[in-house]
C-alpha positions in Angstrom: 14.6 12.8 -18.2 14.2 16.5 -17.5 13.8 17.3 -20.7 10.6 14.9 -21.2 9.4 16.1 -18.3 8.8 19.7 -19.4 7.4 18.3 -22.3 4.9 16.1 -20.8 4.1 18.9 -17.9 3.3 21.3 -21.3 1.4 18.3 -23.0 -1.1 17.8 -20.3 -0.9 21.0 -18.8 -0.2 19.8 -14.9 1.1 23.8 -14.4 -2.7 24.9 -14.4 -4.5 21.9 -13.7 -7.8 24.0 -13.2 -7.7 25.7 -16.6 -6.8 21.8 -17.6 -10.0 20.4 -16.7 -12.2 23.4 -16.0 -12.9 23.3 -12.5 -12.4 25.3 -9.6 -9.4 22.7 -7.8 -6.0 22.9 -7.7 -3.8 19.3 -8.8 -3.5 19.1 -4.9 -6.8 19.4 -4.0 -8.2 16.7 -7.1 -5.4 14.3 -5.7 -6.8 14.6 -2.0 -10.6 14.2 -3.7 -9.4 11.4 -5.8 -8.0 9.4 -2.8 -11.3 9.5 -1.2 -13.4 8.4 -3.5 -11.0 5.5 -4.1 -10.9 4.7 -0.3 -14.7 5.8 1.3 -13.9 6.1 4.3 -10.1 7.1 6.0 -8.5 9.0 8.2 -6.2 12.5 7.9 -3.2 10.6 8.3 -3.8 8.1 5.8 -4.2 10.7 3.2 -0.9 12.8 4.6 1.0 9.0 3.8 -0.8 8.4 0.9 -0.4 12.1 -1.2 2.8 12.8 1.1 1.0 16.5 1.7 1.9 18.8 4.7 -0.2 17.7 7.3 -0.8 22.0 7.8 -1.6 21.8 4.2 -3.9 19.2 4.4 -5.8 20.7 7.4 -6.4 23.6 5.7 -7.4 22.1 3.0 -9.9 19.6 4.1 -11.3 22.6 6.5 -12.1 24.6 2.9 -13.7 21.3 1.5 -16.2 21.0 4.7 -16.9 24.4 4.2 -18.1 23.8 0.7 -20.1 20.6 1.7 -17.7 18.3 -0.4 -16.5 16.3 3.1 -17.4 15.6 6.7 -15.2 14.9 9.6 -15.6 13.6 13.2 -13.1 11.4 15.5 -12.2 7.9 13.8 -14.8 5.1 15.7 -11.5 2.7 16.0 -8.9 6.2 17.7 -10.7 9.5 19.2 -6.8 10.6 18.3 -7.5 10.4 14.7 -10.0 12.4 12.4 -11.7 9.8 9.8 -12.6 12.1 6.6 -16.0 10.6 4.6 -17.2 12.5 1.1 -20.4 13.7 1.6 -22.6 13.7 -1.5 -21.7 17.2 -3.3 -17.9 15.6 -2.9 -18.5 12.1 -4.6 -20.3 14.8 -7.6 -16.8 16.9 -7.8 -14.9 13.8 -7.6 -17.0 12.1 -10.1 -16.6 15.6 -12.7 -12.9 15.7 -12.1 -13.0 11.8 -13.0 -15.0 12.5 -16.2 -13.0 15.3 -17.1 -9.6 13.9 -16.8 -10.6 10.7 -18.6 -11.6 13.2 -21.5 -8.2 15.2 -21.5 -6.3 12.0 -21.6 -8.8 10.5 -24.8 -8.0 13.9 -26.5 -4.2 12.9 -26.1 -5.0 9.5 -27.8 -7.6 10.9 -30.0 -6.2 9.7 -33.9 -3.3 7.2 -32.6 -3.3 4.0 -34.2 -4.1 1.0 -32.2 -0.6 -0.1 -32.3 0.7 2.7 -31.2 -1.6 3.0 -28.0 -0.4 -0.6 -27.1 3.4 0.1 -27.4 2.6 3.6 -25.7 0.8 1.9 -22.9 3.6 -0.7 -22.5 6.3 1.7 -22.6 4.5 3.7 -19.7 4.7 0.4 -17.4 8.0 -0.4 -18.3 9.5 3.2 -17.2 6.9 2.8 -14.2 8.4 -0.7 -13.3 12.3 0.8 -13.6 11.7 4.0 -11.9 10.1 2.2 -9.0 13.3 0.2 -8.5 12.4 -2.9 -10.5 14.4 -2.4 -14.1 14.6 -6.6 -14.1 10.7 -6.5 -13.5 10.6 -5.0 -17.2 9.5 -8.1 -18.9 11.8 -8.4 -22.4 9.5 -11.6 -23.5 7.2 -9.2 -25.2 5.6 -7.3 -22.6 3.3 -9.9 -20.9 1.6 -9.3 -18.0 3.7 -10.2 -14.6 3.5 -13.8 -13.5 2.3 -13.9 -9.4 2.6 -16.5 -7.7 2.3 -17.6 -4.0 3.9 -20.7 -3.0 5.8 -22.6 0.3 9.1 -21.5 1.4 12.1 -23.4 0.0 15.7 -23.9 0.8 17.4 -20.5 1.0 14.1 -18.1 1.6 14.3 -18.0 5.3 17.9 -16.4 4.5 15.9 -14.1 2.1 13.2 -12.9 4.5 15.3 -12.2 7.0 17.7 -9.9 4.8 15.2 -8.5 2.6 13.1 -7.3 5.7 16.5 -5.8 7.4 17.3 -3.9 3.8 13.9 -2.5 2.4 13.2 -0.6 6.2 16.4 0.4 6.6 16.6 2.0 3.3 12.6 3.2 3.9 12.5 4.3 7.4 16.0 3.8 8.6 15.5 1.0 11.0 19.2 -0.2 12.6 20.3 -3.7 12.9 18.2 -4.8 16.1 15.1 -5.2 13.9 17.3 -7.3 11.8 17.8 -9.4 15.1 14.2 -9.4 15.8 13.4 -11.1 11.9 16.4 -13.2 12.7 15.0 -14.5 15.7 11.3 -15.1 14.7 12.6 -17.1 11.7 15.0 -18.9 13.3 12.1 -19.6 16.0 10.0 -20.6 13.0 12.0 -23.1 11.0 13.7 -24.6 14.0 9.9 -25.8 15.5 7.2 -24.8 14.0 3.9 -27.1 13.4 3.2 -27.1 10.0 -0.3 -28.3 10.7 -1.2 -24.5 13.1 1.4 -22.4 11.5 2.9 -21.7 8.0 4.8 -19.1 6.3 4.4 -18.4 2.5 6.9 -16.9 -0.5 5.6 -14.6 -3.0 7.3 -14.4 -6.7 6.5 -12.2 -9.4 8.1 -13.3 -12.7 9.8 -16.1 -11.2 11.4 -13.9 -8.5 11.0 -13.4 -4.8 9.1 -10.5 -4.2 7.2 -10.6 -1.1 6.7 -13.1 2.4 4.2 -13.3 5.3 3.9 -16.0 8.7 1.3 -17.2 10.2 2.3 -18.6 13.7 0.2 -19.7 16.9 0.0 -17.0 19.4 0.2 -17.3 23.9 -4.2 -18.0 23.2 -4.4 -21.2 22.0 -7.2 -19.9 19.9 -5.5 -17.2 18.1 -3.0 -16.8 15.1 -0.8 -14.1 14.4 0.2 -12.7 11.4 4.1 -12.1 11.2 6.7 -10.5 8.8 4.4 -9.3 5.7 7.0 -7.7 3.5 6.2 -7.0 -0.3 9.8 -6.0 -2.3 9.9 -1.9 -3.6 10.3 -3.6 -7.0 7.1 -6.0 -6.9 4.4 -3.2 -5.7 1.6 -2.4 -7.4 0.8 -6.0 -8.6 -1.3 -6.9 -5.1 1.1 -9.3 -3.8 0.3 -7.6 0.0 -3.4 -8.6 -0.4 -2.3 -12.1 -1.6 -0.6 -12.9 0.9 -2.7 -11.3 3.8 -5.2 -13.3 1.9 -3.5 -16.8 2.0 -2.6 -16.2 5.6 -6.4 -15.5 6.7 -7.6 -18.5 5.1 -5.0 -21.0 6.3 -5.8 -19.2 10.3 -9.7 -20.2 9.6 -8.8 -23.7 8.1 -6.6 -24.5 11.3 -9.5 -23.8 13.2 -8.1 -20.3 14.8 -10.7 -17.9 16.0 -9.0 -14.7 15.5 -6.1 -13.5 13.5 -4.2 -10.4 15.2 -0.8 -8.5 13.9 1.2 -5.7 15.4 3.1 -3.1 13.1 3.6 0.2 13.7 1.3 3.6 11.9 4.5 4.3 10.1 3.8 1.6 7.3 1.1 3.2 5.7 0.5 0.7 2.9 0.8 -2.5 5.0 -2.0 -0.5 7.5 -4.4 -0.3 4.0 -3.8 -4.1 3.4 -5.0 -4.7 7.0 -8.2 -2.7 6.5 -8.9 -4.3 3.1 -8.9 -7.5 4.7 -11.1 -6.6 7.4 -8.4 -5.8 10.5 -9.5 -4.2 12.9 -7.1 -1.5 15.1 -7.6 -2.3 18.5 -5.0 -0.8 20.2 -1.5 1.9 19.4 1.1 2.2 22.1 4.1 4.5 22.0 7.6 2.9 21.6 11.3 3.3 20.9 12.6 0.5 18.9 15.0 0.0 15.9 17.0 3.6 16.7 13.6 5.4 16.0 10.4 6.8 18.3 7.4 4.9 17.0 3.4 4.0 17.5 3.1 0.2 17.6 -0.4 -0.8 16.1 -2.0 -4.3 17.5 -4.8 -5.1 14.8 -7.4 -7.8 15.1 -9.6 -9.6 12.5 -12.7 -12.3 14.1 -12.2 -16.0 12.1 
């Protein structure tokens, strides 16, 4: 493994990514420009959990980019604690060039390779992608077909799953001790002992004919609101938008049960869940410090209008 990566580092020359693509930014500063243009609007943290950059770094950083024009910053309208970064239009021009340029350094690799050999490169770059993430069984040996997603209705044994699959992935991720293992515990158990399948549900996601991901929907203390509980997508089954899926499924089974508001609480920790929530139109409403699950945390309650 070392030894391919020195030679892919030499073959696209990541050691001086401005000579690379001929342009005044460092591989740091392109990521951080990259990220924005992807997401339009977000905040400094966001792009600290995103890029996993020093939030000093970062700071210092964006402070050179408003200098040069390329971004503007004020107080995030949803938390004055936050600063929400927005390319101006200079920065949607460099992100745009760096864009351009990359997409022609990485045609120049391909330039002369056979058809057939792009195909089994491209595949063999998902497979190592899929077993370095975690998910070696996710490499699919039927030929190399796209992954299968499908959302369904929980069966015999997956309350079992949700429950230790939640306690696993944030312990290994963040560490969390065995109370918030209780606290999935107890909202399952709640769940399948009583729940009304007519006003709440709770949904299994597979990729490939595995389990890879869950979310609740359960009636909260208003009689017109829902809440969204337990949205967990497996380390091995990312990147195939099973977290939008299911966010999705839940939303439209809230409006169908006549609900007029959906609202979750997680905590600013879970980076990627938090993007879900935006995507789907969440809104932050409110953070509260806590101490829960042996750690020192920011709750986040989030609210989206049926």
């Amino acid at each position: 493994m070392r030894a391919f990566n020195r030679f892919y580092t030499n073959l696209i020359g990541a050691l001086d990514y401005s000579r690379h693509l001929h342009t005044p930014y460092t591989l740091t500063e392109a990521r951080v420009l990259y990220e924005l243009v992807h997401a339009p609007r977000t905040d400094s943290a966001d792009l600290r959990a995103a890029l996993s950059v020093d939030a000093g770094q970062l700071s210092r950083m964006l402070a050179r980019f408003e200098e040069r024009g390329l971004v503007s910053r004020r107080p995030s309208a949803r938390d004055a604690r936050r600063v929400e970064v927005t390319l101006t239009a200079d920065g949607r021009e460099a992100a745009g060039l760096l864009e351009e340029r990359a997409q022609t350094a990485v045609e120049s690799l391909l330039e002369g390779m056979a058809e057939a050999e792009r195909e089994r490169l491209a595949e063999s770059l998902r497979t190592a992608r899929r077993i370095l993430e975690g998910g070696a069984d996710a490499a699919d040996s039927r030929g190399g077909t796209a992954a299968r997603v499908r959302i369904r209705a929980p069966r015999p044994g997956d309350m079992g799953w949700i429950i230790e699959r939640n306690a696993s992935v944030y312990a290994e991720e963040f560490g969390w001790d065995e109370t918030y293992e209780a606290l999935v515990a107890r909202i399952v158990a709640e769940f399948a002992g009583e729940h009304d399948p007519v006003r709440e549900a709770a949904w299994i996601a597979e990729l490939d004919g595995r389990r890879a991901g869950c979310v609740m929907c359960v009636a909260d203390a208003a009689e017109d609101t829902a809440r969204l509980r337990l949205l967990l997508v497996d380390p091995a089954a990312r990147g195939h938008g099973l977290g939008d899926r299911l966010v999705a499924e839940c939303v439209t089974f809230a409006r169908a049960a006549g609900y007029r508001e959906l609202v979750l609480w997680t905590n600013d920790v879970l980076a990627a869940a938090r993007r879900i929530y935006q995507r789907a139109g969440f809104e932050l409403v409110g953070e509260d410090r806590h101490r829960s699950f042996g750690h020192e945390l920011t709750g986040q309650d989030w609210r989206l209008a049926l």
